[in-house]
N, C-alpha and C positions, 0 to 999 in steps of 0.2 A: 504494500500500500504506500500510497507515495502522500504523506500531509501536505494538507490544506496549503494552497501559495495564498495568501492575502493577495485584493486585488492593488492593482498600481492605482495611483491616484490620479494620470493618463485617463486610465479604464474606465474606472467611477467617475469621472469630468465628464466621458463622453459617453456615458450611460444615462447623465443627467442630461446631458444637450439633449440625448438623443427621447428621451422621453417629454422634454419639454415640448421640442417639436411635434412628437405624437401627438401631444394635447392640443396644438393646436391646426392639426387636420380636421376641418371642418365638416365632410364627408364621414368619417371614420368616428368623429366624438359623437354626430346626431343620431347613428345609428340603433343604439337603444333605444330612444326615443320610440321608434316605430316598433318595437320589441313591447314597452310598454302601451302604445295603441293597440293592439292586438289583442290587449288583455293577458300578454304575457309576464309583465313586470314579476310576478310571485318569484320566477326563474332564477333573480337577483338575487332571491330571501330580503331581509333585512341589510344587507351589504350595501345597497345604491338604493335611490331615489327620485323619483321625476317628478321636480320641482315646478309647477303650474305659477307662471307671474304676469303682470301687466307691463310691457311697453312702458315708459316711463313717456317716451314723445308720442309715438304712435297709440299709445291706449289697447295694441293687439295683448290679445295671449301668445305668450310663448312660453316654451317648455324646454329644460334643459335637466339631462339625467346627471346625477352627483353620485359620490360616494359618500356614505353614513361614515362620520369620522367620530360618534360620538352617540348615544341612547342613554341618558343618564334617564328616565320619566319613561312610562310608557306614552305618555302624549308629548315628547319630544326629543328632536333629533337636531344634531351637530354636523352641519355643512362647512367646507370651509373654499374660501375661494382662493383658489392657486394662482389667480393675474390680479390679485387684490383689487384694488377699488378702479380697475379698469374692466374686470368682469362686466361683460354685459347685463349680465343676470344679477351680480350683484348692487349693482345702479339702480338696478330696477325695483327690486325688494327694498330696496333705500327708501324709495320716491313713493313707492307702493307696497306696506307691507302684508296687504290681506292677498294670499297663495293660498294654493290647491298644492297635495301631495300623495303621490299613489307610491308604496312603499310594502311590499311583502302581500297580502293577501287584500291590503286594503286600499282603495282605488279612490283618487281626488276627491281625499279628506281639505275641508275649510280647515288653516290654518295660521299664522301671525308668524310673521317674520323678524327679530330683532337682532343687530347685529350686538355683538359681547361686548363690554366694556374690557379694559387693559387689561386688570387683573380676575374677569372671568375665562379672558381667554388665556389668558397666561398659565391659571389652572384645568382649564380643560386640555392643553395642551402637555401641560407636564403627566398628567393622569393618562393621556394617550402614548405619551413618550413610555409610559413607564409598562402600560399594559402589552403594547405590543411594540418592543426594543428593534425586531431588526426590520417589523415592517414600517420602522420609523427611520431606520439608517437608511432605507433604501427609497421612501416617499420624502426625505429632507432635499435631500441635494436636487430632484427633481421641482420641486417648489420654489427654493433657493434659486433654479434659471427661470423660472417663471416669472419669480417677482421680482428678478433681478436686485437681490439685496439676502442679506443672510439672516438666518430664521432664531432669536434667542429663545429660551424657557422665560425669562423677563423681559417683560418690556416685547411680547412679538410683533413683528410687521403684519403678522397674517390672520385675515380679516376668519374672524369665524361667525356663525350665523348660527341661530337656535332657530328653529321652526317647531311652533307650541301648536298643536292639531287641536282643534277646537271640541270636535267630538269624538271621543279616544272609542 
C-alpha cells in the first residue's frame, strides 16, 4: 500500500477555480430546477432546495435550486450564497423576502426569508465547520473563488440566509 500523498496546493487552487467555474454554468446549475418541476425534488432528500423568489425589478418568479447548509428547526433551513451579495437570488430575497420552498417530500411551502446577522452567521458557520470537517475543507476554497475574498469563522464575508417555512 502506498500512503496517502497530501494534495499540492497547485491541485486544491485549481480544484477550487475549477468548481467555481462549475457554478457558474448557467445551463448545468438550472438543471435541477426542472428535476424539481417534475415533482421530483424528494430525489434531493433534504440535501438541496428550490428556493421560489420574486424578481426584485421584474416582479417574475424565479427559482433557483441550493444546497441545505444548515436545518437547525424543522421549519427552517440554512442557504448560503456562494457570489454573496451579487447572487441574483440573493438580491432578491433582500428586496423580497416572502418565498416558496419545495425541499424533501414537501412542495412550495410559504416561507420568510432573512438574511443572518454577523454573529449568527459566524455560528452557524462554525457549527457546520465543525459537523462536517472535510466536506468543509473541500466546499471553503470553492466559495473563497467565488466571492473572491477568504472565508473566517469570525467576522465571515458569507452571506447566509435562514428560510423560516410558515406552515411546517
Amino acid at each position: 500500500m502506498h500512503p496517502a500523498i497530501p494534495p499540492s496546493r497547485p491541485f486544491s487552487d485549481a480544484i477550487a477555480r475549477g468548481g467555481a467555474r462549475l457554478l457558474r454554468t448557467g445551463r448545468l446549475m438550472r438543471a435541477p430546477i426542472w428535476i424539481y418541476r417534475m415533482r421530483l425534488g424528494f430525489l434531493f432528500g433534504s440535501r438541496m432546495l428550490m428556493l421560489e423568489h420574486v424578481g426584485r425589478r421584474t416582479g417574475q418568479r424565479r427559482r433557483v435550486v441550493l444546497e441545505v447548509f444548515g436545518h437547525p428547526a424543522s421549519d427552517r433551513y440554512l442557504v448560503v450564497s456562494g457570489f454573496g451579495d451579487r447572487a441574483q437570488w440573493f438580491r432578491n430575497v433582500r428586496a423580497h423576502p416572502q418565498v416558496r420552498v419545495s425541499v424533501a417530500g414537501r412542495r412550495s411551502v410559504p416561507a420568510t426569508a432573512r438574511v443572518l446577522g454577523s454573529a449568527e452567521a459566524d455560528a452557524a458557520l462554525a457549527r457546520y465547520a465543525a459537523r462536517y470537517p472535510r466536506a468543509w475543507r473541500t466546499f471553503k476554497p470553492v466559495l473563497e473563488s467565488t466571492l473572491g475574498t477568504s472565508i473566517d469563522q469570525e467576522h465571515t464575508a458569507l452571506p447566509i440566509v435562514e428560510l423560516r417555512t410558515v406552515n411546517s
